[in-house]
Wavefront OBJ file of the C-alpha trace (Angstrom):
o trace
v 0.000 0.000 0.000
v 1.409 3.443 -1.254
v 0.301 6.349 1.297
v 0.267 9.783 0.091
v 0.864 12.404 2.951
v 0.508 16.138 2.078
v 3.551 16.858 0.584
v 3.581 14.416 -1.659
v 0.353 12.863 -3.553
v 1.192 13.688 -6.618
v 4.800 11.412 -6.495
v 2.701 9.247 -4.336
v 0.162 8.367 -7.247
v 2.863 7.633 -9.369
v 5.002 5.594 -7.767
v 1.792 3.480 -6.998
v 0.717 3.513 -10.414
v 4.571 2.002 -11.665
v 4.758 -0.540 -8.525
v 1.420 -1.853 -9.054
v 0.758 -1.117 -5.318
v -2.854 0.309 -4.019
v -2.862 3.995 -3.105
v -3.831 5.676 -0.591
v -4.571 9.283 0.263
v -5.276 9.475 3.887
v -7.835 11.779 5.513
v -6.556 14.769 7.283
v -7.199 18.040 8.560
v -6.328 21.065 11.176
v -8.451 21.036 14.035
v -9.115 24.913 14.856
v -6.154 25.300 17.151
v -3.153 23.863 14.429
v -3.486 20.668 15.394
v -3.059 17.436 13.464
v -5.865 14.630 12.616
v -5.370 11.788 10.534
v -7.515 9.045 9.910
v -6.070 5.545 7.959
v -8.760 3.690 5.677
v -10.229 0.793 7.648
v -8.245 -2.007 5.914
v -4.555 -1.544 5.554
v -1.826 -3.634 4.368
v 0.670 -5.278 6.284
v 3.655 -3.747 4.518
v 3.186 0.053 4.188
v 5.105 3.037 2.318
v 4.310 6.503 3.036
v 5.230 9.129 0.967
v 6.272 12.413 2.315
v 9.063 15.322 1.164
v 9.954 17.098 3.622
v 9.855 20.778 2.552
v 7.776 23.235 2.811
v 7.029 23.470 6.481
v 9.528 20.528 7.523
v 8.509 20.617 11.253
v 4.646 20.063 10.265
v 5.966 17.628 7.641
v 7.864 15.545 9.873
v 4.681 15.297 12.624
v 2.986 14.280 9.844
v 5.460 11.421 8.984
v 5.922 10.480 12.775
v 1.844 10.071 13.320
v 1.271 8.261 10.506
v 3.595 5.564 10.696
v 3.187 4.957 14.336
v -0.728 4.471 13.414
v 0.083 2.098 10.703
v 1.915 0.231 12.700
v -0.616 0.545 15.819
v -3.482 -0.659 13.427
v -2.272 -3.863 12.099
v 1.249 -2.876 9.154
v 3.669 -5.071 10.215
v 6.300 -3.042 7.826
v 6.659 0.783 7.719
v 8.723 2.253 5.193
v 8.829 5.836 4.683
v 9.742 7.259 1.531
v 11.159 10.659 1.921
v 12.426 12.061 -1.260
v 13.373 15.146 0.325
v 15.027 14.254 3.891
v 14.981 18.121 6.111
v 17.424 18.822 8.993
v 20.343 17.225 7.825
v 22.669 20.403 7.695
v 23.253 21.082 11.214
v 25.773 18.103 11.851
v 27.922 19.917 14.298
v 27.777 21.892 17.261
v 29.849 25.013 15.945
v 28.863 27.354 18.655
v 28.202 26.121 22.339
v 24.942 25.372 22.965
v 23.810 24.253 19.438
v 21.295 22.222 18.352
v 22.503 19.059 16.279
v 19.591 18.689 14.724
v 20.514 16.031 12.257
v 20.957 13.381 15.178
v 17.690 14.186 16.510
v 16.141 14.022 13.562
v 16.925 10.831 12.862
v 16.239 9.431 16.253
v 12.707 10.698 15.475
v 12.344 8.527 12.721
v 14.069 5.247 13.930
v 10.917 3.793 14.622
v 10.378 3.061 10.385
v 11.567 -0.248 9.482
v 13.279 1.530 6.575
v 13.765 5.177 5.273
v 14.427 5.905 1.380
v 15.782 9.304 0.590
v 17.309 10.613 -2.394
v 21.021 12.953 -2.404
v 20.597 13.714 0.911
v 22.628 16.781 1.604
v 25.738 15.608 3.629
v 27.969 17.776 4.872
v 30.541 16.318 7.816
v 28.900 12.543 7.647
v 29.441 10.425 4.315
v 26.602 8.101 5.294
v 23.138 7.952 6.547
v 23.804 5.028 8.802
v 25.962 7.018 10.749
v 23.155 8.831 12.152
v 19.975 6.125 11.544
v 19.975 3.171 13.523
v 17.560 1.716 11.368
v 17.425 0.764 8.021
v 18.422 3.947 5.761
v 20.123 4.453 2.330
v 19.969 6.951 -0.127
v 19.456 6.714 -3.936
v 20.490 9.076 -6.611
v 19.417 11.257 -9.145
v 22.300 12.080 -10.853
v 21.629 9.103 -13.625
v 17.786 10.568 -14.408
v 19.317 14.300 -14.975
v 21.688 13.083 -16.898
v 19.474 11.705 -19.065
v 17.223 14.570 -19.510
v 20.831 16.812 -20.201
v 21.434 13.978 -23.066
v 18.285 14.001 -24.617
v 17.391 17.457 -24.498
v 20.384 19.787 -24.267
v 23.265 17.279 -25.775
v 25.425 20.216 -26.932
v 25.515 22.021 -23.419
v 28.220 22.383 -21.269
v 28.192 21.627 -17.407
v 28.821 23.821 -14.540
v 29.717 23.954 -10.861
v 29.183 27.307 -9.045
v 31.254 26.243 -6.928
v 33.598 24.100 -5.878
v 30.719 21.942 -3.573
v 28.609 21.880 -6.084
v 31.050 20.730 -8.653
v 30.985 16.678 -7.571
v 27.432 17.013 -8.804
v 28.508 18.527 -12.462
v 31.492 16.304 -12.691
v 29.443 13.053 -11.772
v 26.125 13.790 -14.330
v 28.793 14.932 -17.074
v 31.136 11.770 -16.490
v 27.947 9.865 -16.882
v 26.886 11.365 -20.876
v 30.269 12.483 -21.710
v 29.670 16.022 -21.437
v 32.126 18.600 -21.238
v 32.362 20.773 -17.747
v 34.304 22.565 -15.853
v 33.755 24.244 -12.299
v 33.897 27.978 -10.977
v 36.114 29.825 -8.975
v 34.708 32.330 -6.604
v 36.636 35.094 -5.300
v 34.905 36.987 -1.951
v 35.576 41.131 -2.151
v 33.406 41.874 0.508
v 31.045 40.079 2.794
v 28.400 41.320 0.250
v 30.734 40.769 -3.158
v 31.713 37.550 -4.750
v 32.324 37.043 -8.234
v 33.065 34.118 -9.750
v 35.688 33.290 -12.675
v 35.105 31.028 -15.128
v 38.282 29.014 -16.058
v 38.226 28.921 -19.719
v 35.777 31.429 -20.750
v 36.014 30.553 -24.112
v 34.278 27.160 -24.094
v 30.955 29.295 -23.091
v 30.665 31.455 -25.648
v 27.420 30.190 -28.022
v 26.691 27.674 -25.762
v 24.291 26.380 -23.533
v 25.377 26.415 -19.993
v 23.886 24.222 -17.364
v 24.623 25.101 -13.473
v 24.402 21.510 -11.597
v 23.597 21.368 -7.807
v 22.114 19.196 -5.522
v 19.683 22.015 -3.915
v 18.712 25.540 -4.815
v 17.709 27.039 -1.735
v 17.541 31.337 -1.803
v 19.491 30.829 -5.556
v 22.302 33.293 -4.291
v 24.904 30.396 -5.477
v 23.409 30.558 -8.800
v 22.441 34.271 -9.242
v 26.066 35.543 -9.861
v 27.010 32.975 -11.996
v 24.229 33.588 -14.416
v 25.719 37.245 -13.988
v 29.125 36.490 -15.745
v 28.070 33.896 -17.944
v 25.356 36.094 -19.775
v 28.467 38.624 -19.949
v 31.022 35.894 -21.366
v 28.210 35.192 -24.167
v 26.496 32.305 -23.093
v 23.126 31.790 -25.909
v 20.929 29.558 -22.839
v 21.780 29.390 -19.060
v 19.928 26.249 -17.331
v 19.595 26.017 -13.787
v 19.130 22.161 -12.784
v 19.073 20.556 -9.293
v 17.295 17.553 -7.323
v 15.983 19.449 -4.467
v 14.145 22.980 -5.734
v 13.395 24.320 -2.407
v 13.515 28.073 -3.827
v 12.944 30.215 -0.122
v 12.790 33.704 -0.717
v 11.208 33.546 -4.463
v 14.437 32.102 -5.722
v 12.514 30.485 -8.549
v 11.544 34.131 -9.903
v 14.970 35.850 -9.096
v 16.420 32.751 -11.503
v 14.016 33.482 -14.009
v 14.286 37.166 -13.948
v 18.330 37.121 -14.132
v 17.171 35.000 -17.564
v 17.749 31.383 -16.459
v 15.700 28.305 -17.189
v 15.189 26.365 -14.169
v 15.174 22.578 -13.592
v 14.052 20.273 -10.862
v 13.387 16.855 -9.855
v 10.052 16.520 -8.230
v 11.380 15.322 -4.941
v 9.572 18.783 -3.545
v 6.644 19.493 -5.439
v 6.755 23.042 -7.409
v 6.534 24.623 -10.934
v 10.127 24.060 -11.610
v 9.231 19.680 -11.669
v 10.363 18.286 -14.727
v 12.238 15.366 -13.721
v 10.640 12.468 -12.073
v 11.974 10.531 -9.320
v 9.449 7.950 -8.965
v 10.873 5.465 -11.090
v 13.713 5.031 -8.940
v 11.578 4.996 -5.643
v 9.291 2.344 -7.059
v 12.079 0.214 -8.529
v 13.584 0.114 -5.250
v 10.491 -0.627 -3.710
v 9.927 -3.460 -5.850
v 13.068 -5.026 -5.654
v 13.035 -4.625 -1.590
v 16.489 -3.650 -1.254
v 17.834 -0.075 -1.196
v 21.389 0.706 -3.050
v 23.585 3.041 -1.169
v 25.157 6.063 -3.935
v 27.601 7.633 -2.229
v 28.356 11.731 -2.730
l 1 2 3 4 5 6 7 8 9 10 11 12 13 14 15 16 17 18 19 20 21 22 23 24 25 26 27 28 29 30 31 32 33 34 35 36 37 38 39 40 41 42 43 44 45 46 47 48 49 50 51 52 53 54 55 56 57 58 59 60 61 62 63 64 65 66 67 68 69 70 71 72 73 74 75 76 77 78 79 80 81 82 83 84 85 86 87 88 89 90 91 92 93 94 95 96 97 98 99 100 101 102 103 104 105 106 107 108 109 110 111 112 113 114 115 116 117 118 119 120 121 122 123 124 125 126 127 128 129 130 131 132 133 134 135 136 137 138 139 140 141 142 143 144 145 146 147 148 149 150 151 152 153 154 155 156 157 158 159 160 161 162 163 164 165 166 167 168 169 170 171 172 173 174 175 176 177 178 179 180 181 182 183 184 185 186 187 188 189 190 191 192 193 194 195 196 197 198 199 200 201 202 203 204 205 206 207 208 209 210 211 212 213 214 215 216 217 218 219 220 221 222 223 224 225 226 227 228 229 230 231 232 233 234 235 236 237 238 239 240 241 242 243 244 245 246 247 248 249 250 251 252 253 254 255 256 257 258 259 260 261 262 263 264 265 266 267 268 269 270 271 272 273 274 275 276 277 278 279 280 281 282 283 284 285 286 287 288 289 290 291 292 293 294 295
């Protein structure tokens, strides 16, 4: 049984509709104060997935998550999987300052109660694996292999690009992948409020299309300035792409307005959607093992 929680019936649908599996929307609401109801259908299976990204509103999202698998399993599912394409709280792996939260660690001790967790380029920072927070079952699968694809079939003359030098494992991977040409930025700080970035061999831009590859466009401030100096170097189409399009602080229209196209996977629902992840949830679904891609 596929269950569709609020952030996610649409991917829900179709990952049901490409495992075979029944879905499920459940039946929720906000009682007048905030609060949370849900209500499960009265049969349910015994294995259960529930669907749920984790953005916008990750601390509602993650209630969600955490009352609806502890029903299933308090009404009869003898197997809980939750399928978060989006995984939130997963930055703050450190205590930099005294005092500090380490949210990621908490996090995942709130959701070590699912007999497995499926997330998709989570975004690791200090930790190179899931399991070294989860002590359940959790892996990550990639995305890198379905935007390559759409790059190939769509935009096979481009050339990739890494802001930075972070987000430069993500161009260098997809372009290894369709033997694309790329190459990654430099960025030089001024000022706390200047940075420009440099492009290493400006001449390769020139007439073409340039993609900027990242795993997550948050405010868009990483992208902004590079779209800056590319349109100046003479690039003919600038193409934002990234797996997670979380776009805070109408990123999505600042992209657009500085004259990029902009790409997502649908791991958060928005307008920006073009690449599907469900394949690769449902495949791993139906084979009932999770492959670990490692950053």
């Amino acid at each position: 049984m596929i269950i569709g929680l609020s952030r996610s019936v649409s991917l829900a649908k179709e990952i049901s509709r490409l495992t075979g599996e029944k879905f499920v929307q459940l039946n929720s609401k906000r009682f007048p104060d905030g609060e949370l109801y849900l209500r499960f259908p009265k049969q349910i299976s015994r294995k259960v997935v529930l669907v749920q990204s984790m953005h916008p509103a990750p601390d509602n999202a993650i209630i969600e998550a955490i009352f609806a698998g502890k029903t299933a399993r308090e009404i009869g599912a003898k197997k809980v999987t939750l399928a978060a394409p989006y995984l939130a709280y997963l930055r703050q792996d450190k205590r930099f300052k005294k005092g500090e939260c380490v949210s990621n660690r908490i996090m995942a001790g709130l959701l070590d109660f699912f007999d497995e967790i499926i997330t998709i380029d989570p975004h690791l920072h200090r930790i190179s694996s899931l399991q070294e927070i989860f002590s359940n079952k959790a892996r990550h699968i990639t995305a890198n292999q379905l935007i390559a694809d759409f790059i190939s079939k769509n935009h096979p003359d481009s050339i990739l690009i890494g802001p930075d030098i972070e987000s430069g494992q993500w161009a260098a991977e997809i372009a290894k992948k369709i033997n694309h040409p790329f190459t990654i930025l430099k960025k030089k700080r001024y000022s706390a409020e200047t940075v420009r970035v440099k492009v290493h061999a400006p001449e390769v831009v020139k007439g073409r299309t340039v993609i900027l590859v990242d795993d997550i466009i948050s405010t868009g401030h990483t992208m902004l300035e590079p779209i800056k100096q590319l349109k100046k170097l003479g690039a003919k189409k600038i193409i934002c792409i990234c797996v997670h399009g979380i776009f805070a602080e109408n990123a999505l229209e600042k992209l657009k307005h500085a004259g990029a196209e902009v790409i997502a996977t649908n791991t958060i629902a928005n307008h920006a959607a073009k690449i599907s992840v469900a394949g690769i949830i449902a495949e791993h679904i139906n084979n009932g093992s999770f492959v670990c891609s490692a950053k």
